[in-house]
N, C-alpha and C positions, 0 to 999 in steps of 0.2 A: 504494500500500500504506500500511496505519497501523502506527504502531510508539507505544503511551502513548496513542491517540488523535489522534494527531498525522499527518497525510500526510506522506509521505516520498518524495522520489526519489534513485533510486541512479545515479552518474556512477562508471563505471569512468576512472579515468587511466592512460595508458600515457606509461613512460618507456622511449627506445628508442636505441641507441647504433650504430643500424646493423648490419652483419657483422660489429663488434667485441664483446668483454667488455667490461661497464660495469665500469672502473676504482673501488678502494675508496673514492679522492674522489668519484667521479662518484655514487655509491650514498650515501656522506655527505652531499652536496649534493642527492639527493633526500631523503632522510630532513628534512634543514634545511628543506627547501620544503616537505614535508607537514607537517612541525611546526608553521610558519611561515602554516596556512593559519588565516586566520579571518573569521569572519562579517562581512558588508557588507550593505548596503541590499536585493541582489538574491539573496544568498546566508547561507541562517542553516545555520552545518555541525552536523549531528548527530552524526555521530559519522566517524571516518578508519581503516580498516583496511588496514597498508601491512607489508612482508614485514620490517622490522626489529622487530614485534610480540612475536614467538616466533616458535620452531621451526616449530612446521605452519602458521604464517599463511608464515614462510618457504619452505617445502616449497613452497605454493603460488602464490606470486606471483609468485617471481622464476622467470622463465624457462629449462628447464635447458642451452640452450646461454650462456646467462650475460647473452645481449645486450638484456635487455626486462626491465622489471620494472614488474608495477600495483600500483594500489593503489584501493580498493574508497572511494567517499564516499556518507555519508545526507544530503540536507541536505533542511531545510522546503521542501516543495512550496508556495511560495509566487510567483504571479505567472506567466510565460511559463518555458519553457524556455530560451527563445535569450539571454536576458539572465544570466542565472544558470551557461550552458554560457560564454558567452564572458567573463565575470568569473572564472570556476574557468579559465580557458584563462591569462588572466594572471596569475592566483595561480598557476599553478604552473611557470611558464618558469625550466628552470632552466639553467645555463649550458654550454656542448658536451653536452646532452643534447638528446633531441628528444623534447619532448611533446605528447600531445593527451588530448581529453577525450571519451568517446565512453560510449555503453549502450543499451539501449533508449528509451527519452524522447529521448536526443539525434537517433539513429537517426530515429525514429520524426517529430521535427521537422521535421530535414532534409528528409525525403522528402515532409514536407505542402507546404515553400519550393519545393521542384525541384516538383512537380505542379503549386501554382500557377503559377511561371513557364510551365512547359510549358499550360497551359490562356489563359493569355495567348497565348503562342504561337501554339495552335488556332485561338484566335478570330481573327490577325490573318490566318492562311491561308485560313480557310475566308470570311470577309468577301473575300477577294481574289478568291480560285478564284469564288466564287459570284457573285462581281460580273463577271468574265468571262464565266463560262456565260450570265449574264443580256443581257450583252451582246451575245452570240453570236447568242441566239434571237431578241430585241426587235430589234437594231439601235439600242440608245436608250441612253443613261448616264443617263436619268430612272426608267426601272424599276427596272434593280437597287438606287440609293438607295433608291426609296420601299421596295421588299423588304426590302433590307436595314433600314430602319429599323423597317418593324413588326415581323421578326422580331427583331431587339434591344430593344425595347421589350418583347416577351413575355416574353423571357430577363430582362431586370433586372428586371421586377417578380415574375413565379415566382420567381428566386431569392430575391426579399428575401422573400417569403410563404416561401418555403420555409424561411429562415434566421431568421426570427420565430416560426416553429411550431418549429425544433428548439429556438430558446431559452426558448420557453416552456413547452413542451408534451414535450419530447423527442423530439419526429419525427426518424426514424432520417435521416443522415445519415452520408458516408464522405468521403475525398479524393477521390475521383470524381463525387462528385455533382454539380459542378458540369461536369466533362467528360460525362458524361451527356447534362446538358441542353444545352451547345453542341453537340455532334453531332447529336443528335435534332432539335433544333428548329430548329436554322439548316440541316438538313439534310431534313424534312418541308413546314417554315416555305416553305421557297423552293420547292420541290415544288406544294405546294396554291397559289402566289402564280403561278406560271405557267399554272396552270389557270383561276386567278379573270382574269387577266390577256388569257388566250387567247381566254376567254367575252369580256368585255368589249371588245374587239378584233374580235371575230367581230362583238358586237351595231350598234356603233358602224358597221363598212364597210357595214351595212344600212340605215342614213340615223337608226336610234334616238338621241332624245336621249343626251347625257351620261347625267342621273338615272337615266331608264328604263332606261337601257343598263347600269348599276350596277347596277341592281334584277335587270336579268334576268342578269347574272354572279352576283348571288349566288341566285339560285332553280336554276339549272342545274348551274354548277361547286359553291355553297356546301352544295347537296345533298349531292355525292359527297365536299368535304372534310369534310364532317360524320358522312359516316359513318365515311369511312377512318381520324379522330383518334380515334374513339369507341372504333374494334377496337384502334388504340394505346394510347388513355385505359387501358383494359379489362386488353390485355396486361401495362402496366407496375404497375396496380392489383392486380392481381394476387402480383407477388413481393412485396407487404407481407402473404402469409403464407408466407415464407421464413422458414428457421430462421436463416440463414447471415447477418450484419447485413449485411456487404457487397452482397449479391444485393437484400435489402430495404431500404438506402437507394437503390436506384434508383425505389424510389417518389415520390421528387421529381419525377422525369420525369411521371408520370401530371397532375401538378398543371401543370408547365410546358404540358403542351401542352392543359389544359382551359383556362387564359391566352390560348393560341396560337388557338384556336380563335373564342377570343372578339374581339380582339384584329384577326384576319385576317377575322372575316367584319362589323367594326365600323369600324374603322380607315380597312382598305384602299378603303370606301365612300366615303367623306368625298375620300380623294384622287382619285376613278375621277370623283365625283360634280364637282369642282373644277377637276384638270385637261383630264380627257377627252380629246380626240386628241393636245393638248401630253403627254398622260404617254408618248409612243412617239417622242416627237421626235426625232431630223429627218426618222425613217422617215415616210412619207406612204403606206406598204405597210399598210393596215389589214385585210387581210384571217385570217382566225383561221384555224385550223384547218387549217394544211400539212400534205399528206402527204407523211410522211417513208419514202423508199425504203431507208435502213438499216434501220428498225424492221419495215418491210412485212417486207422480203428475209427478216430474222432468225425474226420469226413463221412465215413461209411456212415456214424451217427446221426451226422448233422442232417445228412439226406432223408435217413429211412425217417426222421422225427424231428421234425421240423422244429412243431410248436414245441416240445419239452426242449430241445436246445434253444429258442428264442426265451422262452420260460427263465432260463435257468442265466443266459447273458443279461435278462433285465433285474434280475434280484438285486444289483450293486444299486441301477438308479433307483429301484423303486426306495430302498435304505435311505436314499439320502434324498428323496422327496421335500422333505416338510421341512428342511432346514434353513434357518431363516437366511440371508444374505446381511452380508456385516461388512460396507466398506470404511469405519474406523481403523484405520492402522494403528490407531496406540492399542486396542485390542490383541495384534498382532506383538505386540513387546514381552519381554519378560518381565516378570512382576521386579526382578531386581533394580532395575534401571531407575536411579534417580529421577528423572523426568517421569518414568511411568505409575511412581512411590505419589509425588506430587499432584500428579493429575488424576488418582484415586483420591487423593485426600480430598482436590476441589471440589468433585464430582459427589464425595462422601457430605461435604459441609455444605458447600451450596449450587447451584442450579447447574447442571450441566454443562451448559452454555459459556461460563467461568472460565472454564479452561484455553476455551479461542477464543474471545466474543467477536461478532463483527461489527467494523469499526464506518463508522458514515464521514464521509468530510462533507463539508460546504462551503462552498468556493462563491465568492461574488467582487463585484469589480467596486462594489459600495461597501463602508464599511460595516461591519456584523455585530456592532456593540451597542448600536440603538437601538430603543425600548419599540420600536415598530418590531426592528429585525428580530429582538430577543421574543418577542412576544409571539412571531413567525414559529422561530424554534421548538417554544414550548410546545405550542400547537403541536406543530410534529411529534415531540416526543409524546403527549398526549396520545396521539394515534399509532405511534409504534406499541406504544404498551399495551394498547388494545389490541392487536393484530394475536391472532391465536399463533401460541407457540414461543412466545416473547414472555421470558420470566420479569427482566428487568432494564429498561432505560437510562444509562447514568449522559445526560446533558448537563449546559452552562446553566 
């Protein structure tokens, strides 16, 4: 938000004394610390609205069973969040009190940090899981490498394309987008790599050169992953005419796997072409194409009984029918997270809304301190407070 032309972010602070009443010294000694705050390198404060103001900034901040009291900060949006939340964190430590510092921007931080860890996390299970299955099928710890490497080769450079086009271009982008593209592609990626893998395997136990035997994995298999990325290409290409930006920053995806594509049917040649029967090592089993008697059985199922196999693939949705949808992201935090300790306490002591409120400016080219103007104002505020949904209005 701008406030003068100036960006602005709002940090709610919470002081909180437990189950008990914050004692007169305790309330003294916050008043000294908001007094007490001032501008540093990470943090320029615009302005402090704390419950020893007035009456109605008291009405509202201190909490009515006595134990919590906030107090509202502007300061210049300048720089990260995380530097400026954890400098306002020791500006405001005050003594037998407990504080934190929390709002939307901090919220909203937090949960970008906890996603990318967790997206770290992804990549280290799905790299693990996928290098087992690989080994499962091949018999070889040379395949799932070379797998695994083209498809993380596709992944780092679609993301850095994709992280170049939102910084230059504004290509829609979310905290998902990067979970996006590790599930999709490390999970397509390895899919089409077993099939180019299985060709090539097949061609080789036929006496074919290395080359040739490369050439005719990618004329068989690279047909059918070529078209299989295209209906994917097509599918994720598509939600870039969503309304909803979340939905349409999965548009990265569509770019990752035209990478992946490129990438799996260029790459993985060079190694087919290089190593040839060593890429299945120590297996000396080069025969392609097993028939697999679960997949047969399950087919032979799916056909003779339709509905009990349709039956039995909807069991998952029907589970998770009734469940409500929840885009709060502080929901999404761990309970330990200072920010998220703080913005249960708000949400505990007073109206929900507390946590981020929204903020109105009024801009005019006259000035705003006349009893005409002021009397404008109230009006309005009079009719916000009406408006359903609206716990409380704090105006001039």
């Amino acid at each position: 938000k701008a406030n003068n032309n100036q960006k602005v972010r709002s940090y709610a602070l919470v002081f909180n004394n437990g189950d008990k009443k914050l004692t007169a010294s305790q309330k003294q000694a916050i008043h000294q610390t908001l007094k007490n705050l001032k501008s540093t390198g990470a943090v320029k404060i615009i302005n402090v609205t704390q419950a020893s103001d007035n009456a109605e900034t008291k009405k509202q901040l201190d909490a009515k069973d006595g134990t919590t009291q906030m107090a509202l900060v502007d300061v210049k949006a300048q720089g990260q969040v995380g530097p400026q939340t954890r400098n306002l964190e020791k500006q405001i430590k005050t003594s037998n009190v407990k504080t934190y510092v929390t709002g939307s921007d901090v919220l909203n931080d937090d949960f970008a940090t906890v996603t990318e860890k967790g997206i770290q996390k992804t990549e280290i299970i799905a790299a693990i899981f996928i290098f087992i299955v690989l080994i499962i099928v091949f018999r070889s710890p040379i395949v799932p490498l070379v797998s695994l490497l083209t498809v993380a080769i596709s992944f780092m450079t679609s993301l850095n394309i994709i992280m170049n086009l939102a910084d230059k271009f504004n290509f829609p982008i979310s905290n998902f987008t990067q979970v996006f593209l590790v599930v999709v592609l490390f999970g397509i990626g390895t899919d089409y790599n077993i099939l180019l893998y299985d060709d090539f395997k097949a061609a080789l136990s036929q006496g074919i050169p290395r080359t040739k035997a490369a050439g005719v994995a990618r004329r068989f298999g690279g047909r059918t992953i070529l078209y299989s990325g295209l209906s994917v290409l097509i599918g994720f290409s598509v939600l870039g005419l969503a309304n909803f930006k979340f939905y349409r920053s999965a548009v990265g995806v569509a770019i990752g796997v035209l990478i992946l594509l490129i990438v799996l049917l260029t790459l993985n040649m060079f190694f087919m072409a290089t190593l040839g029967e060593k890429l299945f090592w120590p297996s000396k089993n080069l025969n392609g194409h097993s028939t697999s008697r679960l997949w047969h059985g399950l087919s032979k199922m799916g056909i003779a009984r339709p509905l009990i196999t349709l039956g039995i693939i909807a069991v998952p949705f029907l589970l998770n029918a009734n469940q409500a949808l929840n885009f709060n992201n502080a929901d999404e935090l761990p309970e330990t997270l200072q920010s998220k300790v703080g913005y249960k306490l708000i949400q505990d002591h007073y109206s929900k809304g507390m946590a981020s409120p929204t903020t109105i400016y009024i801009q005019s080219k006259q000035p705003l301190n006349t009893q005409t103007v002021l009397g404008t104002i109230d009006d309005l505020t009079t009719y916000l407070q009406k408006e359903n949904g609206v716990k409380t209005v704090a105006s001039v």
